[in-house]
KOLDREN-78134 format. One line per field, with one value per residue (C-alpha): y, z, x. Coordinates in steps of 0.25 Angstrom, whole numbers, always signed. Example, Ala and Ser with C-alpha at 12.3 -4.5 7.8 and 13.67 -1.06 7.14 Angstrom:
// residues 2
py <- -18, -4
pz <- +31, +29
px <- +49, +55
***
This chain:
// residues 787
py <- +0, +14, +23, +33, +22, +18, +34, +34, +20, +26, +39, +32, +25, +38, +44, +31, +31, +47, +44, +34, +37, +24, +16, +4, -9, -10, -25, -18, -20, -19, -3, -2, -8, +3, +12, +2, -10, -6, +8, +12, +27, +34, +41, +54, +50, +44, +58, +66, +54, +56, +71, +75, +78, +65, +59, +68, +66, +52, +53, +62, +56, +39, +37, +23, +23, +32, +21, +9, +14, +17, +3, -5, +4, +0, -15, -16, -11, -21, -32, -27, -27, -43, -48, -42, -33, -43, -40, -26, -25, -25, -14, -6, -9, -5, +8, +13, +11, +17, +30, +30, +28, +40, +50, +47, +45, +61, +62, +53, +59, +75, +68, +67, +56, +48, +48, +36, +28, +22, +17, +11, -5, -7, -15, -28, -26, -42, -49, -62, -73, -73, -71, -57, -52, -47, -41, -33, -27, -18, -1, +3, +12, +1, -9, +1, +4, -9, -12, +2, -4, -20, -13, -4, -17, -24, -31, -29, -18, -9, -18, -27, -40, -51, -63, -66, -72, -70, -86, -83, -81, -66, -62, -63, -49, -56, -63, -52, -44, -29, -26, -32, -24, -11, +0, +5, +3, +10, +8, -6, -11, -12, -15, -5, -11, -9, +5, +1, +13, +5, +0, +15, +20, +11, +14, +26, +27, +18, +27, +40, +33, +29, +42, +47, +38, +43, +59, +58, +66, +79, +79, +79, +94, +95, +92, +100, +87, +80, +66, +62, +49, +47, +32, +30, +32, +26, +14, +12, +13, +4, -12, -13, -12, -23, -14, -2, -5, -8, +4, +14, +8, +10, +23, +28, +21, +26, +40, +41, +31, +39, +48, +59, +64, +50, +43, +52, +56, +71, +74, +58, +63, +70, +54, +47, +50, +46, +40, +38, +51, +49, +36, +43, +57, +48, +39, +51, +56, +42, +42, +54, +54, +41, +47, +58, +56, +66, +61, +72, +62, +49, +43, +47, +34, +33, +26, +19, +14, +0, -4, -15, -22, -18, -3, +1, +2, -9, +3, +2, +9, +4, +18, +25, +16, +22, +11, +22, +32, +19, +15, +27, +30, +17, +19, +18, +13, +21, +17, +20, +33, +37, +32, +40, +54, +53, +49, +62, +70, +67, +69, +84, +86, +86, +99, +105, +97, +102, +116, +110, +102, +109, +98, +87, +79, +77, +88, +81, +86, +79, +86, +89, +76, +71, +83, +76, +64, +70, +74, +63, +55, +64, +65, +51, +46, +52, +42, +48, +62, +59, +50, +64, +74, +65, +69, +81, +73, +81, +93, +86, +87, +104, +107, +104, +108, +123, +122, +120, +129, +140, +138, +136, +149, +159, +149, +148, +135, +128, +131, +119, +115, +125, +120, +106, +110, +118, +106, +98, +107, +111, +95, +95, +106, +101, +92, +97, +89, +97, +109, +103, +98, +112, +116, +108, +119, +119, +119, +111, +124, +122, +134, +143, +155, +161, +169, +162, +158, +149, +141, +128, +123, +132, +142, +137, +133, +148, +155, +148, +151, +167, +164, +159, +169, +181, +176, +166, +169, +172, +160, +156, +163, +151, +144, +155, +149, +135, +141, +148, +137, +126, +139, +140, +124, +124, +135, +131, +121, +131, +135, +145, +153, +159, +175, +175, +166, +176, +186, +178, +176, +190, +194, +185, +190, +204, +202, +194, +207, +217, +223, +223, +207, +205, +212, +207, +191, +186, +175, +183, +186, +170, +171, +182, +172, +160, +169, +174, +159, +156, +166, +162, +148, +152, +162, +152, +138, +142, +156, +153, +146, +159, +171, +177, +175, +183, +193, +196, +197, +207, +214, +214, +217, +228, +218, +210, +224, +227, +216, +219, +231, +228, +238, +232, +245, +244, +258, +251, +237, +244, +253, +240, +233, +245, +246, +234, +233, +225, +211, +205, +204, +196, +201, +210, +205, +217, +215, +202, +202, +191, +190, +181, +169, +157, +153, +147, +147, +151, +162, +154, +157, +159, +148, +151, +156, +145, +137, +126, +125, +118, +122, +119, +117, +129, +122, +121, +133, +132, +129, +117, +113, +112, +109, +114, +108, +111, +107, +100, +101, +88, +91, +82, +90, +93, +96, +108, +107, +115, +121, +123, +134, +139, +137, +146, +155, +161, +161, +152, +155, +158, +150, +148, +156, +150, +148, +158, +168, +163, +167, +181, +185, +178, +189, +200, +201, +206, +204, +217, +220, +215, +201, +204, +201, +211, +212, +218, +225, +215, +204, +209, +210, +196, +191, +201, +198, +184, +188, +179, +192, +189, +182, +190, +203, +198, +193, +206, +212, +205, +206, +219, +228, +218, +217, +234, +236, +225, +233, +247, +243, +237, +247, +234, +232, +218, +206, +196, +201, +202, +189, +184, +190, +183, +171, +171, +179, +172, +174, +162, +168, +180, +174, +172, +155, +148, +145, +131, +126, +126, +116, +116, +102, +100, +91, +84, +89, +89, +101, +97, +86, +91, +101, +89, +84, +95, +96, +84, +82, +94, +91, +80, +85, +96, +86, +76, +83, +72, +67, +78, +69, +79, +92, +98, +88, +94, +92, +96, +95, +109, +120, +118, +134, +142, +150
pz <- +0, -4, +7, +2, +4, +17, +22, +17, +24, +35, +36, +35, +47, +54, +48, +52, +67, +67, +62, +69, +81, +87, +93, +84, +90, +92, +85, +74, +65, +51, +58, +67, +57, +46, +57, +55, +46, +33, +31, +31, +36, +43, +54, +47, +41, +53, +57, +45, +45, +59, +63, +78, +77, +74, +84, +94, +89, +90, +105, +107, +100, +99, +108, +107, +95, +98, +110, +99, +89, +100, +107, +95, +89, +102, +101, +85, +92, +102, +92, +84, +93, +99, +84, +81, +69, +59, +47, +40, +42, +57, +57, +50, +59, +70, +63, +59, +75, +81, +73, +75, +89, +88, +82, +92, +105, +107, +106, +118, +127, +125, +130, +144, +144, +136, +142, +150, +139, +135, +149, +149, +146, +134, +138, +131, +123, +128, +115, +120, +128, +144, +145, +136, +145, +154, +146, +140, +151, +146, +146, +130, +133, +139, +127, +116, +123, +124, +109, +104, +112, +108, +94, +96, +94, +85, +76, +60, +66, +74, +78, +68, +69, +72, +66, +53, +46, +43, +44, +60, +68, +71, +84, +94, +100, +114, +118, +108, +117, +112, +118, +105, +97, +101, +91, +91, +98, +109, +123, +127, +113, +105, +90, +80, +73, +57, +56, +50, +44, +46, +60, +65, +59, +67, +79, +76, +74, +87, +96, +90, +96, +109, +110, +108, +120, +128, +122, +132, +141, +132, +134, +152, +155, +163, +178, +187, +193, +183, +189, +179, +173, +157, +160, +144, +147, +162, +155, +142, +150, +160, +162, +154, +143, +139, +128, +138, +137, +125, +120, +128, +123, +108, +109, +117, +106, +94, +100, +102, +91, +80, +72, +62, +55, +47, +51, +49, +36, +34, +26, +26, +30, +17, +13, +22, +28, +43, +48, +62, +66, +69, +76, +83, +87, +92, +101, +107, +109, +115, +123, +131, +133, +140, +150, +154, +169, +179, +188, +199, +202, +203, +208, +199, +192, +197, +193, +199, +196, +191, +177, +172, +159, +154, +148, +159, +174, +184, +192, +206, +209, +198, +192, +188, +182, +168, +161, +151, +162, +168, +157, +153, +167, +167, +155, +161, +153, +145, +131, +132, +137, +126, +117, +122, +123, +110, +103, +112, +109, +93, +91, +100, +91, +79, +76, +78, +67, +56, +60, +54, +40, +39, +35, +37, +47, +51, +59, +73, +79, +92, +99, +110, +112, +115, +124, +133, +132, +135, +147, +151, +150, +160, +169, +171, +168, +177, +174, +158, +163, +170, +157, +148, +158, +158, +146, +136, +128, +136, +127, +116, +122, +127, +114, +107, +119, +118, +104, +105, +117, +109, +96, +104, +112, +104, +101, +109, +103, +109, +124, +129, +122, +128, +141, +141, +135, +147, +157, +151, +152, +167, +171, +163, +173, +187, +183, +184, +171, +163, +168, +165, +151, +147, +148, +133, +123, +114, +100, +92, +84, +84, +77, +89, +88, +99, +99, +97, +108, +110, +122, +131, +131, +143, +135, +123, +135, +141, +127, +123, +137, +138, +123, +128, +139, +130, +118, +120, +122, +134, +138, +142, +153, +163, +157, +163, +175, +169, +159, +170, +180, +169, +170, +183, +185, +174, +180, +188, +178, +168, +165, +156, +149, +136, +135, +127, +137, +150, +142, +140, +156, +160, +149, +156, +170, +164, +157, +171, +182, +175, +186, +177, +175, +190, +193, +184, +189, +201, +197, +187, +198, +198, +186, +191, +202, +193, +184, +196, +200, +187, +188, +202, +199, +187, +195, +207, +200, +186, +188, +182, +165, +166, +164, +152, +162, +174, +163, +158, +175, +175, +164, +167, +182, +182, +182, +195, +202, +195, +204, +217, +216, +211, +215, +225, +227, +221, +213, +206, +205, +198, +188, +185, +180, +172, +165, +157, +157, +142, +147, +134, +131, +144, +143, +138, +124, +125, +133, +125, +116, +106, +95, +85, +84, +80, +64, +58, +68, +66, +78, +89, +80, +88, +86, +72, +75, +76, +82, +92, +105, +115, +131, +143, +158, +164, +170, +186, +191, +191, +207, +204, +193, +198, +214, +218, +221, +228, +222, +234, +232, +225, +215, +220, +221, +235, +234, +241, +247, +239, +246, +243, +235, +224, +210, +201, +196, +210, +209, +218, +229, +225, +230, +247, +246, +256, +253, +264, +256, +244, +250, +257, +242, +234, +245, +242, +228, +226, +216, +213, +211, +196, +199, +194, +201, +207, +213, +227, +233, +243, +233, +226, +238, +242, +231, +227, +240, +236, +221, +222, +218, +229, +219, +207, +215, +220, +208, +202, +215, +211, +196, +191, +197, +192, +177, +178, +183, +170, +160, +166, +166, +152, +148, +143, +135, +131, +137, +134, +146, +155, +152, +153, +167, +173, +167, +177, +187, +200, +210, +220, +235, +230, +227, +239, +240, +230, +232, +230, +215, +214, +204, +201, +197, +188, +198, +191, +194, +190, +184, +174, +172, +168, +158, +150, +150, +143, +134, +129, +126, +120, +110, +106, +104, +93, +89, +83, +72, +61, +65, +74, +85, +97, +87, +90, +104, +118, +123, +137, +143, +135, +127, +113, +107, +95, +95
px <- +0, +7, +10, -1, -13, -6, -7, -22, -27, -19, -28, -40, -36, -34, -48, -56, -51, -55, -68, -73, -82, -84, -73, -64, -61, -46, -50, -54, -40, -45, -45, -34, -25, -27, -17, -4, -6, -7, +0, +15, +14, +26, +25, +23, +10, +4, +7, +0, -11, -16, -19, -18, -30, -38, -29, -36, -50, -50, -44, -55, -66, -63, -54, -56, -51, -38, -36, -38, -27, -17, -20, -18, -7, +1, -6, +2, +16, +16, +11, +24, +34, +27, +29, +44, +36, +42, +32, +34, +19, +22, +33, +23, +13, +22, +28, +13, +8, +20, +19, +3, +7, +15, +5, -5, +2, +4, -12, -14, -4, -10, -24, -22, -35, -25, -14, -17, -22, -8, -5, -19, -21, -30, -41, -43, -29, -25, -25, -29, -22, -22, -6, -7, -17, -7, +4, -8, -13, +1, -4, -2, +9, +18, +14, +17, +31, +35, +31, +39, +51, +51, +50, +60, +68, +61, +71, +69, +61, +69, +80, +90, +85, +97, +90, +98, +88, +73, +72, +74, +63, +61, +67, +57, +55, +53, +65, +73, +86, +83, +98, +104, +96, +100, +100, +113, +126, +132, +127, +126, +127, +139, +131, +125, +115, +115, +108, +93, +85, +72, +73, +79, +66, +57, +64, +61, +47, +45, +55, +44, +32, +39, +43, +29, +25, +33, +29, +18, +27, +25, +10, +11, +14, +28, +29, +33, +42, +47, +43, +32, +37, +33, +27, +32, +44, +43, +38, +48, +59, +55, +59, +45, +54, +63, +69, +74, +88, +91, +81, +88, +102, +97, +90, +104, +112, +105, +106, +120, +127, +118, +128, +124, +135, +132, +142, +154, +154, +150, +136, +134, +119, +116, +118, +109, +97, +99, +87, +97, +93, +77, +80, +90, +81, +70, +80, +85, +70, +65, +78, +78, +64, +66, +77, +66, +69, +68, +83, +80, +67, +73, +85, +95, +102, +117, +126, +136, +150, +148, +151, +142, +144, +132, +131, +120, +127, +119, +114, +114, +102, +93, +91, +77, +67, +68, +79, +82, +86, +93, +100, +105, +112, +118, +126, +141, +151, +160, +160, +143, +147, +154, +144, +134, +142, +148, +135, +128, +141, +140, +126, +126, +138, +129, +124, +138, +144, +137, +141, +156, +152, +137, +127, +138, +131, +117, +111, +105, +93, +91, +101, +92, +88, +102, +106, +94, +100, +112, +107, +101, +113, +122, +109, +106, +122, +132, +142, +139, +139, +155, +157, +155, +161, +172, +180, +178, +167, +158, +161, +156, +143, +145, +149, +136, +129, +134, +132, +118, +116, +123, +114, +102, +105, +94, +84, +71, +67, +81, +79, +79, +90, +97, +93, +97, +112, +113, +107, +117, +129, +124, +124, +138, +144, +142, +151, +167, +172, +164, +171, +185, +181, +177, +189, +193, +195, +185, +191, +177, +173, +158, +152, +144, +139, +148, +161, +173, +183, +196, +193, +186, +173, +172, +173, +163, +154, +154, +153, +142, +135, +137, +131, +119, +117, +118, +112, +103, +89, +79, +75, +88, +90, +86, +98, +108, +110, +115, +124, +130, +129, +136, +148, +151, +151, +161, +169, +179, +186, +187, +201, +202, +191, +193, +192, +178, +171, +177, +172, +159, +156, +160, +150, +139, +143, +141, +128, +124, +128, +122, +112, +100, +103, +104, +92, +81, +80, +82, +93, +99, +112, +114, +121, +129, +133, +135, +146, +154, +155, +161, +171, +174, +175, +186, +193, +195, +198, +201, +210, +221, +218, +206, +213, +203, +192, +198, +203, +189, +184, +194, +190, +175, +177, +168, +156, +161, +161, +147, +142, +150, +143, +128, +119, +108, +100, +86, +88, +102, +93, +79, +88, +96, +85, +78, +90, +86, +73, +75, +76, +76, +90, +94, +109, +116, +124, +135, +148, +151, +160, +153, +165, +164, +155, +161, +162, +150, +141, +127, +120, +111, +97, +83, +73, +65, +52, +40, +51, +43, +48, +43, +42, +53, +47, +59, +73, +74, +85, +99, +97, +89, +96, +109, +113, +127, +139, +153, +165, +174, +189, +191, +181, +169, +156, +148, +133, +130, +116, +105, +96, +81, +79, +69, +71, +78, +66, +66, +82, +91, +100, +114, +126, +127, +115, +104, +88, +87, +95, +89, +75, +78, +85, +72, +64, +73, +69, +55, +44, +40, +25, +25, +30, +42, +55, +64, +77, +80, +92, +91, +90, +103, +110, +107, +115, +125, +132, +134, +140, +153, +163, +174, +181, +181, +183, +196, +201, +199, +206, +218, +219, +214, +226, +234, +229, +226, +243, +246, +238, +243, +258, +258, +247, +240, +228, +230, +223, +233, +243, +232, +228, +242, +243, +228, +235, +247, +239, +233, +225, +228, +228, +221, +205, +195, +195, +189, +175, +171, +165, +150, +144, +131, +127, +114, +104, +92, +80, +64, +65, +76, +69, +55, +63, +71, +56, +50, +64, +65, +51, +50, +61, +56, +42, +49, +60, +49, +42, +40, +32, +26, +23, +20, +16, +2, +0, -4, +10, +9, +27, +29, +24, +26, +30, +36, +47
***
């Protein structure tokens, strides 16, 4: 039957079931068959062929009918995966139910009446036979799950069969060990399979509807705790499923074996289609949606030091029930390690090489989806988290990571993206190694749009930063707090800053201290604090490679005697904030130097107009997304005890200030008769008195007379003699003792949790557009919006 003919019978399936009033016996074959037997239609038909709109008339007016097609939709998958689908006429079968499944799926969940119906047990659905009765009484959702996954690894399907010849019984799908068929080699399994275009595109398909399953998340709005469990997921990932370890293994290795640049030969992908990708896009969707566990709720899965042979570590404490979760924290040995961060590392990679060889590789898409998986890994790994921090493979992972903040920077469409590369770089810096690392020179030329600087990854790190902060748009004023945060825990390993990044933090400072900044929000003096922390830390531990840095101090000392000498009187405060009343441009663009940009990089472009975007529930503060820790002489960390405090919107106590203070301060600034908050005198002097200056002030004691005497004698104007004499200078004896290093350390939290939620998901809703499947449903975790 041609294809045309196929789409028509099709159709008429579609128009009968709208049409009929009264309700069709789910015996009724010679009916329900018309949906999958006879046609051949992809999945972009089945999504032209059946409007949303007739999918919500027959839910409201037959829902019999709607319950029918879904039940015996379900009823052929698990008929499939019981047979092995040997018959073409079965796979087709298969194939046309999972995308019918697929189109109609989203329309139950945004009806909350349904929403139950899947984990309801169909009356009457035992076919026959006393011992069946049982394994029948199985909810709908748990029987199409366990079909998607024995299908998943359907061999001549899915899967490479092993049988050599067709004489040879077909391999029973019953006693069949799924971990020799794992789709791609890496973790756990040392063979790659012969690439098959037709089983990666049934994977395919089956991993797009098990992801719509577990799509009814979108339609719940968000929780204010982030405990609600997806029972989807709860239940796929569960020992329910006999497939989970080798699924999880596949989904990983696909993900991180899966090279673009077709293999290694430049503009090989103008040659050949890559039908990889789609499998590899969807694996990566299904996969992090899996991981989505909230880590602050549950007992956190350590690891201990025991090597087993397997690839997953025998746990001591068995670990959260989620086996994805599990398996992924139990990954230990080396070699898988490697696998992983390399694959992750390549793929992140991906966009910046065609910035070298324009169109000489493929472009990726799914960045995002892999900076979460990123994420997860280092979240729910420790061991992987040491194993990346452990050499400088981790800059393989910053540099692309800046790269997209910088690009993403002017963009409002791209917030969240910006978000989760500065969660990822904030996790990164509580740990010591990162701050060492950075001290590589950073020689990659990738193509930026910032000025040009001879330097470290320190230096890249910073530049792209103050880029952010002065040119980025509104919206990502929250995020100041953790750029600045990620700089000061990097601080104090940082040996030697380049002259355009000092110039760069003096600017920041700068921009920070003016009075009408200070004045207009009630945190807005934090950042002042978290600068002067930096410089502290540098001065203290790293005095002697940083000569540029205590150069440019010295040359902007007015702005550290600006502060010692803030004005706290309400006259000086009120004609400070009228004199910029223009809060549009959040600081001041003048007083850095830009230079140039680098060579044949393209400016950081504002989303096109009409641009969808979809919603973010707001990040917890810096307070609760980070708790504090002390640095003890041999380099181990010592928790200092939080107190209990208020979240950031009210601001947070300032270090070694106490709730008490904290109150009496949150008191001193009152809300004027409008709403609207306004500063004190008192509120300023609460925290004025504690700006950390000692330091500075006496480093400027000691070193101005003496470069002023060196510019007078020698009647200098030249920076290079100045330089060379800060570089032989020292100030041993002569600074207050040092203060101990603060490192804030990301904490898991509900909040954060709740956030990569809405995130994720809401990639994936504007990630899949053919087919459409979420587009024009009553999606309740976020707004969908235009640009």
């Amino acid at each position: 039957m041609g294809s045309a003919d196929s789409k028509l019978n099709f159709r008429k399936a579609v128009i009968q079931l709208t049409t009929k009033t009264q309700p069709v016996e789910a015996t009724d074959d010679a009916f329900w068959d018309q949906f999958w037997a006879d046609t051949a239609t992809s999945v972009q038909d089945v999504f032209a062929l059946v409007p949303a709109a007739e999918i919500r008339a027959v839910r409201e007016e037959s829902p019999s009918n709607l319950a029918t097609l879904c039940y015996k939709a379900v009823e052929k998958l698990v008929q499939g995966a019981e047979s092995g689908c040997h018959s073409e006429k079965e796979k087709q079968v298969v194939l046309n139910c999972s995308r019918l499944l697929t189109r109609v799926l989203p329309y139950i969940f945004e009806d909350p009446d349904w929403r139950g119906f899947f984990w309801s047990t169909v009356p009457g659905a035992g076919r026959g036979g006393g011992e069946e009765e049982d394994e029948n009484a199985r909810p709908l959702a748990e029987s199409l799950l366990l079909a998607i996954a024995d299908l998943l690894f359907c061999p001549d399907f899915t899967v490479q069969s092993h049988r050599r010849s067709t004489v040879d019984s077909a391999e029973d799908v019953h006693s069949l060990d799924s971990c020799e068929y794992i789709w791609e080699a890496g973790v756990g399994f040392a063979h790659s399979p012969q690439p098959n275009y037709i089983h990666d595109m049934n994977r395919m398909e089956l991993l797009k509807l098990l992801l719509t399953c577990f799509s009814e998340a979108m339609y719940l709005p968000p929780a204010s705790e982030g405990g609600s469990t997806n029972p989807w997921v709860q239940f796929f990932c569960s020992t329910e499923n006999r497939h989970a370890l080798p699924l999880f293994t596949s989904l990983l290795n696909t993900v991180c074996a899966y090279d673009p640049v077709g293999y290694g030969i430049p503009y090989n992908h103008l040659l050949f289609s890559d039908y990889r990708e789609p499998l590899v896009e969807e694996a990566a969707q299904v996969l992090i949606v899996t991981l989505d566990h909230d880590s602050a709720t549950s007992t956190s899965p350590t690891v201990d030091g025991t090597t087993t042979g397997t690839a997953m570590d025998d746990a001591d404490p068995p670990g959260p029930e989620n086996l994805f979760v599990n398996y992924l924290s139990r990954i230990h040995r080396e070699e898988d390690f490697q696998f992983i961060l390399k694959g992750i590392a390549r793929l992140l990679s991906n966009p910046l090489l065609q910035t070298y060889l324009p169109n000489s590789t493929k472009k990726i898409q799914f960045h995002q989806e892999l900076l979460v998986l990123f994420w997860k890994l280092c979240d729910f790994n420790k061991k992987f988290l040491f194993f990346v921090l452990k050499s400088s493979d981790v800059l393989d992972i910053l540099v692309p990571i800046l790269y997209f903040l910088n690009d993403a920077r002017a963009d409002q469409s791209r917030v969240g993206l910006m978000h989760i590369g500065v969660f990822i770089l904030l996790l990164l810096s509580g740990e010591r190694n990162f701050g060492v690392r950075l001290n590589k020179p950073y020689s990659v030329r990738v193509p930026m749009d910032i000025p040009v600087f001879t330097g470290t990854h320190a230096d890249l790190l910073i530049v792209v930063f103050h880029k952010i902060v002065t040119s980025g748009h509104q919206r990502l004023q929250p995020l100041f707090d953790c750029l600045l945060t990620i700089v000061v825990n990097v601080s104090p390993y940082l040996k030697s800053l380049s002259m355009v990044t000092a110039n760069k933090l003096l600017h920041l400072l700068e921009a920070f201290s003016t009075t009408w900044f200070l004045f207009s929000a009630a945190q807005n003096h934090h950042l002042v604090f978290f600068l002067l922390e930096v410089f502290n830390n540098i001065i203290q531990y790293q005095f002697d490679g940083n000569s540029n840095l205590v150069y440019a101090i010295i040359r902007k000392r007015s702005v550290f005697h600006q502060l010692a000498n803030l004005p706290t009187d309400l006259p000086a405060i009120h004609k400070a904030l009228q004199r910029r009343r223009r809060t549009l441009e959040p600081l001041s663009r003048t007083g850095s130097q830009e230079g140039a940009s680098m060579e044949g990089s393209r400016p950081a472009a504002p989303a096109e107009p009409g641009t969808l975007k979809t919603s973010l529930v707001a990040t917890p503060g810096i307070d609760k997304l980070t708790e504090k820790s002390q640095v003890s002489e041999d380099g181990t960390l010592r928790s200092l005890e939080p107190e209990p405090q208020q979240s950031l919107a009210e601001g947070s106590p300032a270090k070694g200030e106490s709730s008490q203070a904290w109150r009496e301060q949150r008191r001193l600034s009152s809300p004027s008769a409008s709403g609207q908050w306004s500063p004190t005198s008192d509120w300023v002097l609460s925290w004025k008195s504690k700006l950390p200056l000692q330091t500075i002030m006496r480093l400027l004691q000691v070193l101005v007379p003496q470069v002023e005497k060196i510019c007078i004698d020698k009647g200098l104007t030249d920076e290079s003699e100045i330089l060379r004499f800060l570089q032989h200078g020292t100030l041993v004896g002569l600074l207050p003792v040092p203060h101990p290093i603060l490192i804030r350390k990301y904490q898991a939290n509900s909040g954060t949790a709740m956030w990569f939620r809405t995130y994720m998901w809401g990639v994936i809703y504007l990630r899949n557009v053919d087919p459409p499947i979420w587009y024009d449903t009553d999606v309740k975790l976020f707004e969908i919006q235009r640009v």
